[in-house]
C-alpha positions, 0 to 999 in steps of 0.5 A: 585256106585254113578250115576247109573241109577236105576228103579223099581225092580233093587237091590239097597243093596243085602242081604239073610236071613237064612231060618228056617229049615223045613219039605222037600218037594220032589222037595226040596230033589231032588234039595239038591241031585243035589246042594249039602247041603246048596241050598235053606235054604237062602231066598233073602231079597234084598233092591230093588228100590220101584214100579214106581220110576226111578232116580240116587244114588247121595250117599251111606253111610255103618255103620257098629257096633263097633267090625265087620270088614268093607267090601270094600266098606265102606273101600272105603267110608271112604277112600274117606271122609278121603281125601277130609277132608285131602284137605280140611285142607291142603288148609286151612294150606296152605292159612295161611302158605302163608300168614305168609311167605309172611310177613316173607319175608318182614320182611327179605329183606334188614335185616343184617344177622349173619349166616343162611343156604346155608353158608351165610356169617355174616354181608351181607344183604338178597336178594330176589334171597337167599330167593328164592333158599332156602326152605321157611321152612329154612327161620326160620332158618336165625339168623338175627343181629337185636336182635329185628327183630331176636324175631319176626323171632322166634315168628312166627317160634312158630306160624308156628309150634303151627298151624301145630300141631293144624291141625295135632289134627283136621285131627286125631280127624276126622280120629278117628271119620271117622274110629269108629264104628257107635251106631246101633240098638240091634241085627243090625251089618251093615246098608245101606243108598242110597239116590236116587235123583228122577227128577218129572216133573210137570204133570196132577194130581199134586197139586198145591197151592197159599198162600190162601188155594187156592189149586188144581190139575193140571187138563191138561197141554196145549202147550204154544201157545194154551194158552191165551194171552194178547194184547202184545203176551205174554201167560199166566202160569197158568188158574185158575177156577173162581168158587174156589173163591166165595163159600171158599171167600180166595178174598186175591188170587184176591188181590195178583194177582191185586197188581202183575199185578200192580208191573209187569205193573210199571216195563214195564213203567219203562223200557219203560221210560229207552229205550226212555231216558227219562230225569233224573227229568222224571224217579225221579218224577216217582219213586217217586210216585211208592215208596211215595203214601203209605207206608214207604216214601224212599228218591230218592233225596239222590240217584245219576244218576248212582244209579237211572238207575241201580236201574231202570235196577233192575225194568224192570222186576217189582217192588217188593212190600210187604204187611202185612197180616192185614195192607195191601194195600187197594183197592184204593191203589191198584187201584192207583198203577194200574193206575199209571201202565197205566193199567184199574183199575178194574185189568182186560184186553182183552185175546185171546184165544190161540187156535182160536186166538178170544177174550173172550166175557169179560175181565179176571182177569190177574197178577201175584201169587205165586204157589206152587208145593206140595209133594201130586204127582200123581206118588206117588199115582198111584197104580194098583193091579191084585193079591197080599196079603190077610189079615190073618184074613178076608182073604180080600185083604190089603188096600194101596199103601204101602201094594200093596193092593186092591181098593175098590168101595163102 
């Protein structure tokens, strides 16, 4: 079912398979003896959840070959899609329907009739309270003296009808497709699908990488506060080992990290300028220079206050910058940022060492990148075999994971 916890080795779809038959063995005799005829001639062919792998079944789909009877639960599969495709365009039906009928009663209220339902007698007009004791439905058949109001009426009576009929053909068309048999394979009569979500923490021996080609192992994860940190407190995310950078020359992850120090540094001034409450002109004249020194000039005169603090409130966090690939900032662009940030310009700064709260002897290259977590996860590469297969041919044992094989050294 949907939700179940599930592990190595749990069967996720149970399923035998008829053995050939073949020469008994003794064991094999005595057993058909006691169990009777058809004991062992199946084998368990069972789909099981794969080595290492702990998650949920978030979805179970059955397909089943045109001709051969559904079980219960592709029954119940189908039944549960076929309701929620039923809401779904009843909720539309009805949002439209409303809407139509509101404007019916509009067109109602006030109007002279000729006859109509609940014995309303000719020549009285329409009251909110008559449309409210009838059934919207009987609404329509109101017969109305204004000929012209009278052809709306029986206008949208079409319509309302013409919709309904659509919705009627949409909701067989899915049920038509919902309850048809699927195309499979030659020879497949039914196929299951489970889907089961795995949640994967980060830990050491994933792999990670920047946009640079810059891309690693996690070689340890520290606590928080041995992490080291700057002048304000605030630890740093990620440490990177210097030495990927001079032998690859990808300097562009160095560049990355400068201008988002930069933008992160523009930012806290701004906010800074929004808790002393700086004067309008002050934060104008700042955000000038952040958006005017390079680049597409914008025009912060046109803005009013409002829209400059709650563009500013948007900037606390920092400033987003874009830069192409070939026509990006230059380095004394970059240095200018910097220093209009209130930060050094060579993009360094003093850190402590979390662990014994002492400075580093030299300043350390801090910003901010981008990183990603890649599908190369030590928990799919972790293998380990004591026995298992054997090639038919060498009689070695198999290589791979996936043929739960052996490792080999040298």
């Amino acid at each position: 079912y949907i939700g179940a916890e599930v592990r190595e080795g749990d069967i996720l779809v149970g399923k035998v398979t008829p053995k050939g038959e073949s020469q008994l063995t003794p064991e094999e005799k005595l057993l058909r003896a006691i169990f009777g005829e058809k004991a062992s001639d199946v084998k368990d062919t069972s789909l099981r959840v794969s080595s290492g792998m702990v998650g949920t079944v978030i979805d179970v789909q059955v397909f089943t070959r045109d001709g051969v009877e559904k079980d219960a639960r592709a029954l119940q599969i189908e039944q549960v899609e076929l309701d929620r495709v039923r809401k779904d365009l009843d909720d539309q039906l009805r949002i439209m329907e409303d809407d139509t009928f509101q404007r019916v009663e509009k067109m109602l209220i006030g109007k002279v009739v000729d006859g109509g339902p609940s014995q309303i007698k000719a020549g009285t007009k329409v009251t909110k309270a008559y449309l409210a004791d009838l059934e919207r439905d009987k609404w329509l058949e109101i017969r109305l003296r204004n000929e012209e109001s009278a052809a709306q009426l029986e206008a949208i009576a079409e319509q309302i009808k013409a919709q309904r009929e659509t919705f009627r053909d949409k909701f067989e068309e899915k049920k038509r497709k919902l309850t048809a048999g699927d195309d499979l394979a030659p020879g497949v009569l039914k196929m299951v699908k489970v889907y089961v979500a795995v949640k994967r923490r980060i830990q050491p021996g994933d792999k990670m990488a920047g946009r640079h080609g810059n891309k690693g192992v996690i070689s340890t994860i520290v606590p928080v506060e041995d992490m080291p940190f700057d002048e304000y407190g605030e630890p740093v995310d990620i440490v990177l080992n210097p030495l990927g950078v001079p032998s690859r020359m990808n300097v562009g992850q160095v560049l990355e990290t400068h201008l988002g120090f930069a933008a992160k540094g523009v930012g806290r001034r701004i906010g800074a300028m929004l808790e002393a409450q700086s004067k309008m002109a002050e934060l104008r004249g700042f955000l000038d220079k952040v958006y005017n020194t390079s680049g597409k000039k914008e025009d912060i005169d046109s803005f009013t206050d409002e829209e400059v603090v709650s563009m500013c409130m948007n900037l606390k966090k920092g400033v987003p910058m874009a830069t192409p690939v070939f026509d990006g900032a230059h380095e004394s662009e970059v240095k200018a940022m910097l220093k209009l940030a209130g930060l050094p310009e060579s993009g360094q700064c003093k850190l402590f060492d979390g662990r014994t709260g002492d400075s580093f002897e030299r300043e350390v290259t801090v910003g901010y990148m981008y990183m990603l977590k890649l599908n190369h996860l030590v928990d799919d590469k972790m293998h380990a075999r004591s026995t298992g297969p054997y090639s038919l041919v060498t009689q070695q044992p198999l290589g791979g994971k996936a043929q739960f094989g052996g490792q080999r050294f040298g």
